[in-house]
N, CA, C and O atoms as a CHARMM CRD file, in Angstrom:
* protein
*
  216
    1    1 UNK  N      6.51100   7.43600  32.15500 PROA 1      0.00000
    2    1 UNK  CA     5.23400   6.74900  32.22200 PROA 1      0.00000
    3    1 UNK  C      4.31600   7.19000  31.08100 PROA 1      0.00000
    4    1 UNK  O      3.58300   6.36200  30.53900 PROA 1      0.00000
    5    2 UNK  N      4.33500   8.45500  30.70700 PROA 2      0.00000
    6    2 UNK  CA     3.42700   9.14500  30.03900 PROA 2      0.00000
    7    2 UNK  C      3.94900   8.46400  28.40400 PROA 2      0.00000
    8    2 UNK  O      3.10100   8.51800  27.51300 PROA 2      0.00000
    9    3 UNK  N      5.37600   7.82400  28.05700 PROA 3      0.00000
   10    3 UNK  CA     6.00400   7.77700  26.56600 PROA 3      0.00000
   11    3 UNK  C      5.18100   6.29600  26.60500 PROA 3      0.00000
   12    3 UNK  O      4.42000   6.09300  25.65800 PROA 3      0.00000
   13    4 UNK  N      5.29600   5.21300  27.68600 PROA 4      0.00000
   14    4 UNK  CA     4.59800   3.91500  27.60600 PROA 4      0.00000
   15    4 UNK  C      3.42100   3.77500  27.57900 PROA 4      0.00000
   16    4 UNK  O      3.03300   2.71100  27.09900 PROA 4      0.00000
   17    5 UNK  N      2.20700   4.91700  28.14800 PROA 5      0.00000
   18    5 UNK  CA     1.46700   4.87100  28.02000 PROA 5      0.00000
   19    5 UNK  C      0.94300   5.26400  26.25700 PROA 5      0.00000
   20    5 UNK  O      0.27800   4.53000  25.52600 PROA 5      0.00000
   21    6 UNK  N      1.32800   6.22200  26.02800 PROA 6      0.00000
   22    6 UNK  CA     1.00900   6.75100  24.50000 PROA 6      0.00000
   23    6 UNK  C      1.48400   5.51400  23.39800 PROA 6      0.00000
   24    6 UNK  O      0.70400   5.20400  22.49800 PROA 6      0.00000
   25    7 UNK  N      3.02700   4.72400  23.55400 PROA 7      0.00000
   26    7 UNK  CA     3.24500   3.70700  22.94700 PROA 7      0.00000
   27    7 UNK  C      2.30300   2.88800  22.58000 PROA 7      0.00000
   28    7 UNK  O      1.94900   2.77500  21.40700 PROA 7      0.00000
   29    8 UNK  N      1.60900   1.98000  23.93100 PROA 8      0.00000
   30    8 UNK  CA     0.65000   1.43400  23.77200 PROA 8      0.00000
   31    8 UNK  C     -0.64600   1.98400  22.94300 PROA 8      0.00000
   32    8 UNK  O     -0.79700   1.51000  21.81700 PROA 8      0.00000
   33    9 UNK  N     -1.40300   2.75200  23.31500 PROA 9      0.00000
   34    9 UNK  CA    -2.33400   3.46900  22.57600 PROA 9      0.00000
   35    9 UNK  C     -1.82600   3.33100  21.44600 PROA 9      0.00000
   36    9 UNK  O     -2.56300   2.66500  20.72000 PROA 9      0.00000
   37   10 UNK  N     -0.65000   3.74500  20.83400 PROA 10     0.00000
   38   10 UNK  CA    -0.58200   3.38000  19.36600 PROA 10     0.00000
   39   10 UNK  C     -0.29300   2.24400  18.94400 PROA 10     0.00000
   40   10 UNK  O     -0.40100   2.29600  17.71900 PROA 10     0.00000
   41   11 UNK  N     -0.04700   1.44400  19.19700 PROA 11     0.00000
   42   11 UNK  CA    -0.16900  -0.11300  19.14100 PROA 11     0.00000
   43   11 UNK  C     -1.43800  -0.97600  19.19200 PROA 11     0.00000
   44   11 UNK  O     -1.70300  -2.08200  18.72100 PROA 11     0.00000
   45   12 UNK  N     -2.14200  -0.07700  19.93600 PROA 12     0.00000
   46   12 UNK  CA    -3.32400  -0.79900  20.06800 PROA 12     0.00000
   47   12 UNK  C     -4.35600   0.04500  19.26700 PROA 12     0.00000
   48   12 UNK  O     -5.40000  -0.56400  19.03500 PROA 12     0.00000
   49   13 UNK  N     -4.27400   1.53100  18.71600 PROA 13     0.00000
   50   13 UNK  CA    -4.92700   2.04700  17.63900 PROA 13     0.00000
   51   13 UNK  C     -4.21700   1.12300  15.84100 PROA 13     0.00000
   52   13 UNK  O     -4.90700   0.94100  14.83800 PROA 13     0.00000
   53   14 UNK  N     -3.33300   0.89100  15.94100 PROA 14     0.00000
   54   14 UNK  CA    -2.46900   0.27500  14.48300 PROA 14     0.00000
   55   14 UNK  C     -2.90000  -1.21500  14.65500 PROA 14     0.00000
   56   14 UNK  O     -3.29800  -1.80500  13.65100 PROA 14     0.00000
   57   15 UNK  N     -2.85900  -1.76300  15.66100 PROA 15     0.00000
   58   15 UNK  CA    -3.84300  -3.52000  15.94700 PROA 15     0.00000
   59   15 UNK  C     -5.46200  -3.19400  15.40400 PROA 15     0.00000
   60   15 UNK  O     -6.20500  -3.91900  14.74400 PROA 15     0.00000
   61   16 UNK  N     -5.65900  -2.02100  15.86800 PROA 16     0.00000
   62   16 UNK  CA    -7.22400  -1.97600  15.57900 PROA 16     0.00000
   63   16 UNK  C     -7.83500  -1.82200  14.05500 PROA 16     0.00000
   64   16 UNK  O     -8.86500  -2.30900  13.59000 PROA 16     0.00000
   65   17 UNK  N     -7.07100  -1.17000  13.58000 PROA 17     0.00000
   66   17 UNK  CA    -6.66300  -0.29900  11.78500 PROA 17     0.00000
   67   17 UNK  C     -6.14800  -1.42500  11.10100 PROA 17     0.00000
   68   17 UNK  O     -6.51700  -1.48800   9.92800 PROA 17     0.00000
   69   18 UNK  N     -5.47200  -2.25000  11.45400 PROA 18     0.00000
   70   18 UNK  CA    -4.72300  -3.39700  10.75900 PROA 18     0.00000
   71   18 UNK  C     -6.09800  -4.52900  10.74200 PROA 18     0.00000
   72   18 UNK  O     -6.08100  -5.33300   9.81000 PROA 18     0.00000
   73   19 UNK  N     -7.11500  -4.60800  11.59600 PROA 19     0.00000
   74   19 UNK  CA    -8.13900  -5.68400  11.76900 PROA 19     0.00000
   75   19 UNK  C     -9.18900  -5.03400  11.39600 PROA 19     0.00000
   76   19 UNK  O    -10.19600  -5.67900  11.10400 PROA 19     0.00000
   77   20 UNK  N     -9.19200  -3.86000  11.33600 PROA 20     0.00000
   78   20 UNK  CA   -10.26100  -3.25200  10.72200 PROA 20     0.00000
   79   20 UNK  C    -10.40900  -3.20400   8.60000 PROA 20     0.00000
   80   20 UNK  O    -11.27900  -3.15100   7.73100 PROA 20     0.00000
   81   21 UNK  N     -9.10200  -3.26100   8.71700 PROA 21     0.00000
   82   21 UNK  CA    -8.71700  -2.91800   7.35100 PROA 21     0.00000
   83   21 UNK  C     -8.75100  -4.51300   7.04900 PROA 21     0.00000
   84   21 UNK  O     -9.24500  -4.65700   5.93100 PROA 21     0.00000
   85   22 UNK  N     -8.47400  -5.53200   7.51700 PROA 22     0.00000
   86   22 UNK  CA    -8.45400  -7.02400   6.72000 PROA 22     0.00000
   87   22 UNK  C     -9.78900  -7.37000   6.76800 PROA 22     0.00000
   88   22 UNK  O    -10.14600  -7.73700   5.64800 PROA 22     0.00000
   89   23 UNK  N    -10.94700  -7.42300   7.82100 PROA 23     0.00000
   90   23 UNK  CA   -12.16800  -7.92900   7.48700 PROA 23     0.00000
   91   23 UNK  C    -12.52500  -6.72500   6.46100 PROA 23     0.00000
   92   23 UNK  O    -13.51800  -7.26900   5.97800 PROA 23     0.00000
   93   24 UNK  N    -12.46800  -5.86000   5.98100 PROA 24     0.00000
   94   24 UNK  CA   -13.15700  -4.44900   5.11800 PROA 24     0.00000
   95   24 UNK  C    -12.92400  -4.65100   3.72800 PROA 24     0.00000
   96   24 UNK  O    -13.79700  -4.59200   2.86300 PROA 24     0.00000
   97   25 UNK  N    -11.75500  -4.88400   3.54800 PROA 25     0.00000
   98   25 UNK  CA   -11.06000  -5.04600   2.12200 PROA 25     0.00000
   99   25 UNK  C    -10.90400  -6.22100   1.13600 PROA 25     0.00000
  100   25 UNK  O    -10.90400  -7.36100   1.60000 PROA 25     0.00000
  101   26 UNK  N    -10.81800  -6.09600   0.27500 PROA 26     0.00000
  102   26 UNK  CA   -11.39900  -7.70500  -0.91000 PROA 26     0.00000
  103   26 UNK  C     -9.93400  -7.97700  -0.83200 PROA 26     0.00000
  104   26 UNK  O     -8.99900  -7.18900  -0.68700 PROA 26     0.00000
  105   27 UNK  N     -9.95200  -9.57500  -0.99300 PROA 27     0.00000
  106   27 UNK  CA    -8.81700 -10.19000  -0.84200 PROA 27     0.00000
  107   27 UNK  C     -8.10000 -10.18200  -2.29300 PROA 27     0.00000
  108   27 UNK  O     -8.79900 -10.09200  -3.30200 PROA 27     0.00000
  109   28 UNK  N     -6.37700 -10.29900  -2.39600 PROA 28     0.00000
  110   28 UNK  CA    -5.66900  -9.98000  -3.02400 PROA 28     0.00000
  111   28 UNK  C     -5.97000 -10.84200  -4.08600 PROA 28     0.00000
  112   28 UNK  O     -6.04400 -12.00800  -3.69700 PROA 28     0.00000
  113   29 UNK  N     -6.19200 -10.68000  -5.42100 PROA 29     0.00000
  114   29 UNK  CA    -5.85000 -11.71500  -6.49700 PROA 29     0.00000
  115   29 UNK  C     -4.45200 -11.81400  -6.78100 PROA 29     0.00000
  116   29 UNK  O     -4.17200 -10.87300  -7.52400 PROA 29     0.00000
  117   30 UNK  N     -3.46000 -12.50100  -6.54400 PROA 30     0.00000
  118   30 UNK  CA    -2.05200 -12.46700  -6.44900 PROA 30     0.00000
  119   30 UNK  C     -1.53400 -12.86200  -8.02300 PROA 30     0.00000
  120   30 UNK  O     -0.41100 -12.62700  -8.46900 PROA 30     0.00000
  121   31 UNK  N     -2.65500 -13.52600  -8.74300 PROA 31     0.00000
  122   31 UNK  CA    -2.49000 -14.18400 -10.16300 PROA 31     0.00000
  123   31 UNK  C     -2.50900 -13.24800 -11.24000 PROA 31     0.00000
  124   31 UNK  O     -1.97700 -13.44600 -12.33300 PROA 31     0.00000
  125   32 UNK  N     -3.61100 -11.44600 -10.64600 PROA 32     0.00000
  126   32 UNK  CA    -4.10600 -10.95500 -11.55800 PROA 32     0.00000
  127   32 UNK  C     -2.63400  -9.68000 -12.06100 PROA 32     0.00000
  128   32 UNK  O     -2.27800  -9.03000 -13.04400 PROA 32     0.00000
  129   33 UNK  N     -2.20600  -9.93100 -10.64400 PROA 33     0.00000
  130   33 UNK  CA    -1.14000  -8.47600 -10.80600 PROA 33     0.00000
  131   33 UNK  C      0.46100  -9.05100 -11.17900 PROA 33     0.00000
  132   33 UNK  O      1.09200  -9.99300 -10.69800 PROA 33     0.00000
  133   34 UNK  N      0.83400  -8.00900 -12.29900 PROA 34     0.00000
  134   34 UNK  CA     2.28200  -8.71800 -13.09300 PROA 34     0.00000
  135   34 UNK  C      3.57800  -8.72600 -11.88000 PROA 34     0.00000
  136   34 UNK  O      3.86800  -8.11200 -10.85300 PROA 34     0.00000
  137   35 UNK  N      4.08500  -9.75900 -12.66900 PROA 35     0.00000
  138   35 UNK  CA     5.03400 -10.62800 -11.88800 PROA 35     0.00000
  139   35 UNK  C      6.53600  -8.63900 -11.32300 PROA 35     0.00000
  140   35 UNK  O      6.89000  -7.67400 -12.00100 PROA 35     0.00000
  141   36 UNK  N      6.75900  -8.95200 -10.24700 PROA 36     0.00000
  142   36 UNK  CA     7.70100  -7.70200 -10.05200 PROA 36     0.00000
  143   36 UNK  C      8.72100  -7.49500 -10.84100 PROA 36     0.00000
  144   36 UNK  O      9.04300  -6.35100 -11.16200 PROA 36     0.00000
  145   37 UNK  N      9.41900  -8.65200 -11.29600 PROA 37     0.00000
  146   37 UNK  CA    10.29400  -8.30400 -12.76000 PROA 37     0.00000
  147   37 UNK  C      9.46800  -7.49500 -13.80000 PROA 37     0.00000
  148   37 UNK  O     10.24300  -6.83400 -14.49200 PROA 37     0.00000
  149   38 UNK  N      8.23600  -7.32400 -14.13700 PROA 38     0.00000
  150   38 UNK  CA     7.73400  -6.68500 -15.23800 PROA 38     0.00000
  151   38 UNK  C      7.53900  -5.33000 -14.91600 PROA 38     0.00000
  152   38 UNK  O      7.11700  -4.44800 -15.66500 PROA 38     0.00000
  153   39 UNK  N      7.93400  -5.22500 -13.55800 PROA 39     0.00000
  154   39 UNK  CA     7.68900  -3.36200 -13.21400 PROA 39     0.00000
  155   39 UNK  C      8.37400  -2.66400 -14.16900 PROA 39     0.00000
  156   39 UNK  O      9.51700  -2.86800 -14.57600 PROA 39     0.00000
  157   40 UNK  N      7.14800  -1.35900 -14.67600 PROA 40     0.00000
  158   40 UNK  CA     8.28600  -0.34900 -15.27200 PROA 40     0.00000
  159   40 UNK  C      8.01400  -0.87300 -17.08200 PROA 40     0.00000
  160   40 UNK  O      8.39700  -0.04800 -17.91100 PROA 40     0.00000
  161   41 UNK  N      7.49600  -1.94900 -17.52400 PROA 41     0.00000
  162   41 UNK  CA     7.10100  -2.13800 -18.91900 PROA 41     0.00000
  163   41 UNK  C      5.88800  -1.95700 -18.91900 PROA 41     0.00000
  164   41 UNK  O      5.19300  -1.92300 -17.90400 PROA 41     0.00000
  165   42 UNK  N      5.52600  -1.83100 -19.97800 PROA 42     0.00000
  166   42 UNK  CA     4.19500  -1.68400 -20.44800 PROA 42     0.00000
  167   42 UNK  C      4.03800  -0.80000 -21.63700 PROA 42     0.00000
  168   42 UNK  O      4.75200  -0.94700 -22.62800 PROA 42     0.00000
  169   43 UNK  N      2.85100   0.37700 -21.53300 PROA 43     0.00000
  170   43 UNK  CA     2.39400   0.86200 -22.40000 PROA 43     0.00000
  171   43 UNK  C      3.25700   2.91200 -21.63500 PROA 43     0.00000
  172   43 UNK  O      3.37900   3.31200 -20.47700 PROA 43     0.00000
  173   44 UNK  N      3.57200   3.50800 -22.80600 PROA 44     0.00000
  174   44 UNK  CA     4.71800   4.29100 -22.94800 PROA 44     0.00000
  175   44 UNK  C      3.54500   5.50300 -22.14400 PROA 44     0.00000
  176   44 UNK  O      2.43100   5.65500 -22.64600 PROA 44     0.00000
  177   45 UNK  N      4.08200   6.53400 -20.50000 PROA 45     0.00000
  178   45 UNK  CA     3.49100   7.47800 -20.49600 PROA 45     0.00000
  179   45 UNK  C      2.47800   8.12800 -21.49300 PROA 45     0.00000
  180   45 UNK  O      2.65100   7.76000 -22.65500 PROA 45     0.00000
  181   46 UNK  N      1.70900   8.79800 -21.34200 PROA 46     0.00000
  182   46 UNK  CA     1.41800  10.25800 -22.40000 PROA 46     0.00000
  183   46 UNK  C      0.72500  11.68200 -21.30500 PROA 46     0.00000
  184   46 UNK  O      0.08600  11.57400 -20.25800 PROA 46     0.00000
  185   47 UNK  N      1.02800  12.56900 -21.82200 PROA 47     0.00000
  186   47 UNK  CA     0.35500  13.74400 -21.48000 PROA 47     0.00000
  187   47 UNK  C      1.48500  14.32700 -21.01600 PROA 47     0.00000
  188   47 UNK  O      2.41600  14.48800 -21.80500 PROA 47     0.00000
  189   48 UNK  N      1.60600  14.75200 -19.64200 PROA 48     0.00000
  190   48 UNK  CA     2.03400  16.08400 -18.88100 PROA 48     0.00000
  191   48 UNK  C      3.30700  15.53800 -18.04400 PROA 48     0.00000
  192   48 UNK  O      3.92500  16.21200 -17.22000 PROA 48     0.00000
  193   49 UNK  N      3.61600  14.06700 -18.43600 PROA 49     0.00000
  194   49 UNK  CA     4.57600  13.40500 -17.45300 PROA 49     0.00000
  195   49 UNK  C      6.02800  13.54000 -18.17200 PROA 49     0.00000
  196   49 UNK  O      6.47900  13.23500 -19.27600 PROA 49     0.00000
  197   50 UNK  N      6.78200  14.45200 -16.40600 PROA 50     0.00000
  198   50 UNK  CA     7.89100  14.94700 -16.71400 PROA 50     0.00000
  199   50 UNK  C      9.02600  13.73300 -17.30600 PROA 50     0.00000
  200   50 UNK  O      9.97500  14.28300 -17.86500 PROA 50     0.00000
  201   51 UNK  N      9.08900  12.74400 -17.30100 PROA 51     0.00000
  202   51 UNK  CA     9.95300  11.59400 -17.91700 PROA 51     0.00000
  203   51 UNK  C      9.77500  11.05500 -19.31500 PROA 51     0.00000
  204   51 UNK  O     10.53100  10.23900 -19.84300 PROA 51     0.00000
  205   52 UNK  N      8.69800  11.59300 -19.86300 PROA 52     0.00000
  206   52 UNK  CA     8.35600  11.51200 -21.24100 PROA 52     0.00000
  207   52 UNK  C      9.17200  12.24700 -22.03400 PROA 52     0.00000
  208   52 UNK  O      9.29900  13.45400 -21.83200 PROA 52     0.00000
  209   53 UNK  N      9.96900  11.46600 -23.25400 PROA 53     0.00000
  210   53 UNK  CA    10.58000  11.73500 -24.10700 PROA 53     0.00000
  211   53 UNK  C     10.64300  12.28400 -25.55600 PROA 53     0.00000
  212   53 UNK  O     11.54600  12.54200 -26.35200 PROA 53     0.00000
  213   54 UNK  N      8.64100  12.38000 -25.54600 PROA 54     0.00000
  214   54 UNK  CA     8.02200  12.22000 -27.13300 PROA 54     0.00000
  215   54 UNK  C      8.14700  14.07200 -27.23200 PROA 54     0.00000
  216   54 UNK  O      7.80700  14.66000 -28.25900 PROA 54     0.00000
């Protein structure tokens, strides 16, 4: 009784967080952010990042 009860509570805290978070937050510009094939190009690390080759 005690695992269904806590279930709920979190279902109904993650319903609350999920509706809290969509009226709160600016809606997605879907046009502004690059297409998922372009992940990973761009402009080359710099500084302290361990995958840098320079």
């Amino acid at each position: 009784m005690r695992f269904r009860f806590l279930a709920v509570c979190f279902w109904i805290a993650f319903a609350a967080f999920f509706a809290w978070d969509w009226t709160h937050s600016a809606p997605v510009n879907v046009r502004a952010e690059p297409p998922l094939i372009a992940a990973g190009s761009g402009v080359a690390p710099s500084g302290g990042h361990c995958a840098s080759t320079f």
